[in-house]
N, C-alpha and C positions, 0 to 999 in steps of 0.2 A: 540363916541361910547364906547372910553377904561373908560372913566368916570361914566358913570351910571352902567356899571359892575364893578369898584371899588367901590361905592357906597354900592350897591348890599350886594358886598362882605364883606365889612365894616360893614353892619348892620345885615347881617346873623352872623359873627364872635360875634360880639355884644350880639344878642340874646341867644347864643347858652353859650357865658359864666354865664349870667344869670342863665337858663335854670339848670346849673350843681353846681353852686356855692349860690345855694338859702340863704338869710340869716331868719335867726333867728328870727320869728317873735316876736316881744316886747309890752309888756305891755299882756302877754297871760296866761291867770290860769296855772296850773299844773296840769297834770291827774289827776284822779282821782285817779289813783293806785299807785300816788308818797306816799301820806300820809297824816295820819289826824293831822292837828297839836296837838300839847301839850300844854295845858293851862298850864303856866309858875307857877301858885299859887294850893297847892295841891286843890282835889276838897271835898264837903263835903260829908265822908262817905269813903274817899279814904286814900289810903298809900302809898309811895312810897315803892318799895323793893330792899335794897342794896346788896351788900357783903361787909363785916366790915374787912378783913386782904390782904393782898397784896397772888395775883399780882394783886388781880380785886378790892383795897380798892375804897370803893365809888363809885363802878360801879351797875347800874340800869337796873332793869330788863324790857325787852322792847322787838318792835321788831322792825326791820327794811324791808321796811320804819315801819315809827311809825303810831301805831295804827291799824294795818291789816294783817289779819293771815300769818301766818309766824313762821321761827325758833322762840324759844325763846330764847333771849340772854342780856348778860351781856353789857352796856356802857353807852355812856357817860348820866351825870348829866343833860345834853340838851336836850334831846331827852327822857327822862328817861318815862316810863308808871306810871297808879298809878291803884291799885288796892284793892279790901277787898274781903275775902272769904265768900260767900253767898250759902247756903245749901253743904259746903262741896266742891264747885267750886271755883278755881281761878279767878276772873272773872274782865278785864280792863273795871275799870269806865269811859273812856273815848271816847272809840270807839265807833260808832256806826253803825254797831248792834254790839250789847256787844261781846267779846273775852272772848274764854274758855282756859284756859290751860290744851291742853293735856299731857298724860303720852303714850308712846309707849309700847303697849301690847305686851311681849314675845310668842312665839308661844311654849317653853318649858320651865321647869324647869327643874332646876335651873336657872332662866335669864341671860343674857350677864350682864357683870358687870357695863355696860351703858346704861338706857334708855331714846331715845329722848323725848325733850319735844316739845311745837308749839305752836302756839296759834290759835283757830279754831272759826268759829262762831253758832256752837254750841255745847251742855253740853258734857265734859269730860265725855265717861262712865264704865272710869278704874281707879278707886282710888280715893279717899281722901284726902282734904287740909285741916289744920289747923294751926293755931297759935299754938304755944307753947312759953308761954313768949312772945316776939317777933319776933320770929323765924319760920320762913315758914318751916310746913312737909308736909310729900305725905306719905302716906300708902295707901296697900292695904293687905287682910287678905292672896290671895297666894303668896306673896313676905314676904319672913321674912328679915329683913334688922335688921344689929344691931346698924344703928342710922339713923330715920326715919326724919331729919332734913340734912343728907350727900347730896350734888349735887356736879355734876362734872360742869368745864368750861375747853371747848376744842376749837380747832380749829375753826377761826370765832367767838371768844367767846359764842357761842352758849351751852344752857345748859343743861345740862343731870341728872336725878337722877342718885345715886349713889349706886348702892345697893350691895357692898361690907363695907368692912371698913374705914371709914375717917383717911384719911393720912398714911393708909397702902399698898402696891402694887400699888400705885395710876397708870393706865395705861398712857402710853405715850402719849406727848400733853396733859395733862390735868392737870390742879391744885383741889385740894381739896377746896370746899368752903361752910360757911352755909352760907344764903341770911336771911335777916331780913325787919321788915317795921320797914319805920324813918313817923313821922308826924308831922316836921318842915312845915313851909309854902310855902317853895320852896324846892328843891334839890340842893342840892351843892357836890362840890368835892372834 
């Protein structure tokens, strides 16, 4: 009789560590909301966009995960996004549906001397992107900024327009940085 309730009890104990210690199912996709990959070779019509001086040298603008709205921010060359401005919009050629980059609308003037940016999937409809040489700007006509190419990178390296002075008062946690597109065939570091 003490046997078949060891038994019992044997294969209850059993089942029950299962039950708590499930493993990892393998060979399983990843959500959907991990990320979209990065074609490793830029794409045609696309840019990468760096920043050229330390702390962020050869760090890529992206988001994490990559490809899917979110902060925008500075890192690595692996994960980097690729971009070209179309009617005035940021816009990640890679994602799909396309990524807008926004700008964070002040609710007064004078603005805070940081405004976020993000990446959304639909159109930016506070300001303006341009190339300048090869230098990524933002304007908008109620922000007067006196260098329309200044972003900040702060905390999380996540990145901010700058709409004070470049490399004056820089607020804390933050480095001064302009970002540029590179149109090598890959990204590197």
């Amino acid at each position: 009789m003490l046997a078949p309730l060891l038994l019992a009890t044997a294969l209850l104990a059993s089942l029950t560590s299962l039950t708590t210690s499930s493993p990892v199912p393998q060979n399983t996709p990843p959500p959907m909301t991990s990320s979209i990959p990065n074609p490793t070779t830029l794409q045609p019509g696309a840019y990468w966009i760096r920043a050229v001086v330390q702390p962020n040298y050869h760090k890529y603008l992206q988001t994490k995960p990559a490809n899917l709205p979110g902060p925008a921010i500075l890192e690595s060359y692996t994960t980097a996004g690729q971009f070209n401005i179309v009617d005035g919009q940021l816009v990640n050629k890679v994602s799909n549906p396309p990524l807008y980059l926004w700008v964070e609308e002040p609710p007064a003037n004078p603005p805070p001397r940081t405004l976020a940016t993000w990446f959304n999937t639909t159109r930016n409809p506070f300001g303006t992107f341009a190339w300048q040489g090869d230098t990524l700007t933002w304007s908008v006509a109620s922000i007067k900024r006196q260098n329309v190419a200044a972003w900040l990178v702060c905390k999380n390296q996540a990145l901010f327009v700058n709409t004070g002075a470049y490399g004056y008062q820089t607020p804390s946690g933050c480095a001064d940085q302009t970002i540029h597109y590179y149109n090598d065939k890959t990204a590197n570091n």
